[in-house]
N, C-alpha and C positions, 0 to 999 in steps of 0.2 A: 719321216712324217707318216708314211704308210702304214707302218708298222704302230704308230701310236694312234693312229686312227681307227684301225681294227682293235687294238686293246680299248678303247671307246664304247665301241661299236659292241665287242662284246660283250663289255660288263653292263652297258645299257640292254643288252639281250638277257645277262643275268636278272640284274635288277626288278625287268617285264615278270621273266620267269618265276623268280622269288613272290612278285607281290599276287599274281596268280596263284602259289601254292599258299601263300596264307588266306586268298577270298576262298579259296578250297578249303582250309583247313576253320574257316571262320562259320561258313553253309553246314561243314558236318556238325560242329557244335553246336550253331545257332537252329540248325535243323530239325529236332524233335522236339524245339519248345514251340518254334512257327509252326509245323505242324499240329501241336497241340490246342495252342490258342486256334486255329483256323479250326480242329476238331470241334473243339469247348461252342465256338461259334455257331458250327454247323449243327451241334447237337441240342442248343439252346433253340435256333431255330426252328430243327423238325419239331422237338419235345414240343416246342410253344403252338405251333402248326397240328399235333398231333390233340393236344390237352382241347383246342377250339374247338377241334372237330368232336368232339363229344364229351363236350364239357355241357354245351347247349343242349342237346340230347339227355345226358342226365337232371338238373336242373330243372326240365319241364315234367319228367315223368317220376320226380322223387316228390315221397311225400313226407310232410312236414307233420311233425308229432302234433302239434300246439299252433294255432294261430288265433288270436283274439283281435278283436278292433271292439270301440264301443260307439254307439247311434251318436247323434246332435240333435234327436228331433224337439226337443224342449226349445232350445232356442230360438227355432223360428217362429213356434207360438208362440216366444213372451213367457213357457209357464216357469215357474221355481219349485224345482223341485226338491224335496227337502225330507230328510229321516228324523224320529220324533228324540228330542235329547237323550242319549243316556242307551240310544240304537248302539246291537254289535255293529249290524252293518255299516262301514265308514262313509263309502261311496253310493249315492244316490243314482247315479246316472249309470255306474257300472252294472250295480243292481240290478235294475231294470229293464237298459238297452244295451247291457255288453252283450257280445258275442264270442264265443267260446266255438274254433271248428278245430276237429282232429282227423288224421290220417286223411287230410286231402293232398294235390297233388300241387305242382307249384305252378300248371299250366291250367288247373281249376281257378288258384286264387288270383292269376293274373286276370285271367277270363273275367271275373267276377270285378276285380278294383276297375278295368277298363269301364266296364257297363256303368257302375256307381261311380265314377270318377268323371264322367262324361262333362264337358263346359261344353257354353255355346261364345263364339266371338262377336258380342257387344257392343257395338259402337266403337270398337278399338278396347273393350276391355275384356276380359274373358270372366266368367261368371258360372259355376256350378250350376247343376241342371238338378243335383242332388247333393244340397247340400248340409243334412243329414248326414251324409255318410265321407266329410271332409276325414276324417281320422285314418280311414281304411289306408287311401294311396302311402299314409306314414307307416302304417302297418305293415304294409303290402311291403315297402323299401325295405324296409329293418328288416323284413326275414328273407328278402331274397341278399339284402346284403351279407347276413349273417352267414348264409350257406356257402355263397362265393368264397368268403375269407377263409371259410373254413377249407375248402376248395383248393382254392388256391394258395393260402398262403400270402406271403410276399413275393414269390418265385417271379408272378406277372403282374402285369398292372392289367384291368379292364373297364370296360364298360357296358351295360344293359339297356336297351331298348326295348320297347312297347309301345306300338303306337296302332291305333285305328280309328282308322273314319269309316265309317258307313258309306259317305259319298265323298268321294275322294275333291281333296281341295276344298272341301265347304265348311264354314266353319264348327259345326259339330264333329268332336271326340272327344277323346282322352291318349294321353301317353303315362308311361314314367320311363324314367330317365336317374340311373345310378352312374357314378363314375365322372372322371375326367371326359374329354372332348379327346376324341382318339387319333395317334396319328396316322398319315395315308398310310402307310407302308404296315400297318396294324392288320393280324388276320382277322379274318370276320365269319362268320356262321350266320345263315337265315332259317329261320322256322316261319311255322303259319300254326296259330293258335285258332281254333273254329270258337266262336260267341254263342250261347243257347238264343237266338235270336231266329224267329219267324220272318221270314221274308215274300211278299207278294208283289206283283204276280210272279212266278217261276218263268225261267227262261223259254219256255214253249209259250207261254202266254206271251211273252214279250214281243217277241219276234213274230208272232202274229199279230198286233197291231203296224206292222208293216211288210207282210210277206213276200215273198219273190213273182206272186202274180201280179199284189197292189203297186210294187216298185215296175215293176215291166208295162202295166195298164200309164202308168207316169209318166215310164219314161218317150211312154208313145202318143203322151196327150200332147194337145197345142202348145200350151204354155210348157213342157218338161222341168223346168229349172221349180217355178214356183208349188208345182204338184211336188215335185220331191222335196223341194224344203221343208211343204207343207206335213207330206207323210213322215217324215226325221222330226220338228217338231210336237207330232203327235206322241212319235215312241219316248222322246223326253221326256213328255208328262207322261204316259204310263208309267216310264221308268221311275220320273221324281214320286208319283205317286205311292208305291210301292214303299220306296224308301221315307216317304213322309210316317206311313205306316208304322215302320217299325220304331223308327226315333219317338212318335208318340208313345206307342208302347211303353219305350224304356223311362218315360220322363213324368204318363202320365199315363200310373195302373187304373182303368176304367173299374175292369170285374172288381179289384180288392177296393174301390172306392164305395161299388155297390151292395156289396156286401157289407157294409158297415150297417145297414139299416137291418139286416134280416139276422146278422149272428150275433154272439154275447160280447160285451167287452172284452178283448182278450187280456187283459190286467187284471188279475186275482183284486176281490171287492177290497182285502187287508193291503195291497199298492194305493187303490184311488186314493186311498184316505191318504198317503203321504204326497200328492198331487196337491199345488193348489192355484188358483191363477195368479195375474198382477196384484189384483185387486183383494186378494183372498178370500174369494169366493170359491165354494164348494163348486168342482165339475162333475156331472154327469157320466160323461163319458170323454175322458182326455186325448182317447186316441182319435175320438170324432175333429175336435178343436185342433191337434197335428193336423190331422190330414186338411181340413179349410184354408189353414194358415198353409200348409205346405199347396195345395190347390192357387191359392191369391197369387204365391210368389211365382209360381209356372207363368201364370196365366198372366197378371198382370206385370209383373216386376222384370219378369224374364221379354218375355214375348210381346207385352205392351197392347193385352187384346180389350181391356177397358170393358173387364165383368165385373159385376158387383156380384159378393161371393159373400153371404151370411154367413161370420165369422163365429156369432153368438146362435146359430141354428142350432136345434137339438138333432137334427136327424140328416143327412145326407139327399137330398134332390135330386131322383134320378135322371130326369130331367136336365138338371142342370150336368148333371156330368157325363151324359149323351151328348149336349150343345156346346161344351166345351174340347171335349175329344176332337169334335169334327170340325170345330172350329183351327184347333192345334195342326191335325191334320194340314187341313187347309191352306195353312198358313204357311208349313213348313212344303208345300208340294209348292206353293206359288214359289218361295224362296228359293229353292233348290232347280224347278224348274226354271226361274229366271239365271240362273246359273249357272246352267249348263248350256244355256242356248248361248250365252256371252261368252263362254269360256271355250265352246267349242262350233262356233259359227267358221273359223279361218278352215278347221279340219272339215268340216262337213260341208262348205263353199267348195272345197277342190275335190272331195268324192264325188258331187252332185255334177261338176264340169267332168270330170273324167268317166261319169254314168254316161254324161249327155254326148261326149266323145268316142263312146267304144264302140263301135262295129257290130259286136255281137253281142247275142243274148249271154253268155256265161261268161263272158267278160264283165256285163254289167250288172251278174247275181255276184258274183265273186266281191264285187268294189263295194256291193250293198252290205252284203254277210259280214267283210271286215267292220265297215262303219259301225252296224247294230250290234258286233261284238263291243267296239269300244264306248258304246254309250253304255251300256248294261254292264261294260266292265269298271266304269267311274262311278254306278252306284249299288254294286255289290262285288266287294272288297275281296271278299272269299273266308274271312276269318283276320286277325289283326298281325300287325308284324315285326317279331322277335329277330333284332339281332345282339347277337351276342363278336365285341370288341376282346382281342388280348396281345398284348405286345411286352416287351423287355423293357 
């Protein structure tokens, strides 16, 4: 019995042994393809990891041979525009209001579709600030898509971003948006695009409508709490102020509205004639009737400010478009400053408690200095913000 138990004993020691020499002998075959797939992986990944990293970087600073878009401004006058039968030219509207730009840059043309692509959020609907210039954002897609594919290829899959608000969270901007919806584990790249945009007042102006003596003079008054809420809702409106500024600008050119009175049509006299309105009546000056109709729809359609604006005027009222500027203004500082105070009242309640709490004088310029950072930091953006998505 002993003896057939050790013969047992050892062929199951065999057996151990044997199937160990074939998971050995099964590792060294199977061996350099796992390793290979696990390479293929790794190198899919840095490559994909490497291509993000300056893929973005190319992309903004390449310039595109060719980019055209054409206006819409006919359409929101009503006019019909039209070439006389038996015209080479086929296209009336390309004719006249296309646009033709070369060797610009792709972080110019993005700049630009941001500015003219700008909507305001509507009552729950989103509405063009400029829209004239609906074509561009289509324009703008197609050639950054173009580049991409060219780019990349099939190798990745991606996505593009654009987005900027002037005042962060309100509802004035614009984005575009190419691609799929990316997933987490997707690499990403950020840029900052700068806007040819004038901004008032500069940060040394701002931060003196609440300085470190006014905040100290506060925080030493009787009432503290409501003197500092007081001096924060001051720098608000300075801050909305500023930024109401510029939003007008972009939505409503005063100088080039004034100008309409003092310079020549810019339409060569051999265009007007192919201009005519609903009624086909001879225009004057078409670009005057654009800009009225374009003026109505800011002013009333958009913003709801309830001017009566001479659509059939011959001449521009400068007057009227001083009164309407600062009215826009206006409008746009109350809106924006009622939304900053709503949106950021819980953050600037616990600065004003932890002002009234601290001990010391540079404990309570410190708590102020962050605070004034972050209001001036929700309505100037720095420039708009590019990211760029790429995954397997």
């Amino acid at each position: 019995m002993r003896s057939i138990q050790d013969e047992k004993a050892f062929s199951s020691s065999l057996d151990s042994i044997f199937f160990l020499i074939l998971i050995s002998i099964s590792a060294v075959i199977l061996m350099p393809s796992l390793m290979a797939e696990e390479q293929y992986r790794s190198a899919g990944y840095v490559s994909a990891q490497d291509m993000d990293t300056h893929l973005l970087g190319t992309i903004l600073s390449t310039r595109t041979d060719e980019f055209e878009y054409t206006l819409k401004p006919t359409e929101i006058a009503g006019l019909n525009v039209t070439f006389p039968e038996g015209s080479m030219l086929e296209s009336s509207e390309e004719t006249l209001y296309g646009r033709e730009q070369k060797h610009r840059t792709f972080a110019d043309i993005i700049a630009e579709d941001l500015v003219l692509g700008i909507t305001f959020e509507n009552n729950s609907n989103t509405v063009y600030l400029n829209p004239m210039a609906k074509i561009h954002p289509v324009s703008t897609e197609d050639s950054i898509e173009e580049f991409l594919d060219s780019m990349i290829g099939e190798r990745y899959k991606y996505r593009f971003e654009a987005r900027w608000h002037l005042v962060s969270g309100y509802g004035i901007g614009s984005e575009i948006e190419i691609g799929d919806a990316a997933p987490v584990d997707s690499f990403r790249q950020r840029a900052k695009v700068s806007l040819p945009l004038g901004y008032s007042p500069s940060r040394e102006e701002f931060f003196d409508s609440m300085n470190n003596s006014a905040l100290l003079a506060a925080a030493s008054s009787p009432d503290p709490s409501k003197e500092i809420h007081d001096g924060y809702n001051h720098s608000i409106e300075t801050a909305s102020r500023g930024a109401a500024e510029a939003i007008t600008t972009i939505i409503f050119p005063a100088e080039y509205l004034e100008s309409l009175n003092t310079t020549d049509v810019s339409l060569k006299g051999e265009q007007l004639s192919l201009i005519s309105s609903p009624d086909n009546m001879d225009i004057a000056n078409p670009e005057l009737v654009i800009a009225l109709h374009s003026i109505n729809y800011t002013t009333n359609e958009v913003f709801g400010l309830n001017k009566s604006i001479p659509l059939e005027s011959e001449s521009m009222s400068l007057n009227l478009v001083n009164e309407i500027n600062d009215e826009l203004v206006d409008s746009n500082n109350d809106m924006i400053s009622a939304y900053l105070k709503e949106n950021m009242s819980d953050e600037i309640d616990q600065t004003v408690a932890s002002i009234i709490n601290a001990t010391d004088n540079d404990t309570k310029i410190a708590l102020h200095e962050e605070q004034m950072e972050s209001v001036y930091g929700r309505v100037n953006q720095g420039g708009a913000d590019i990211i760029l998505y790429l995954w397997q």
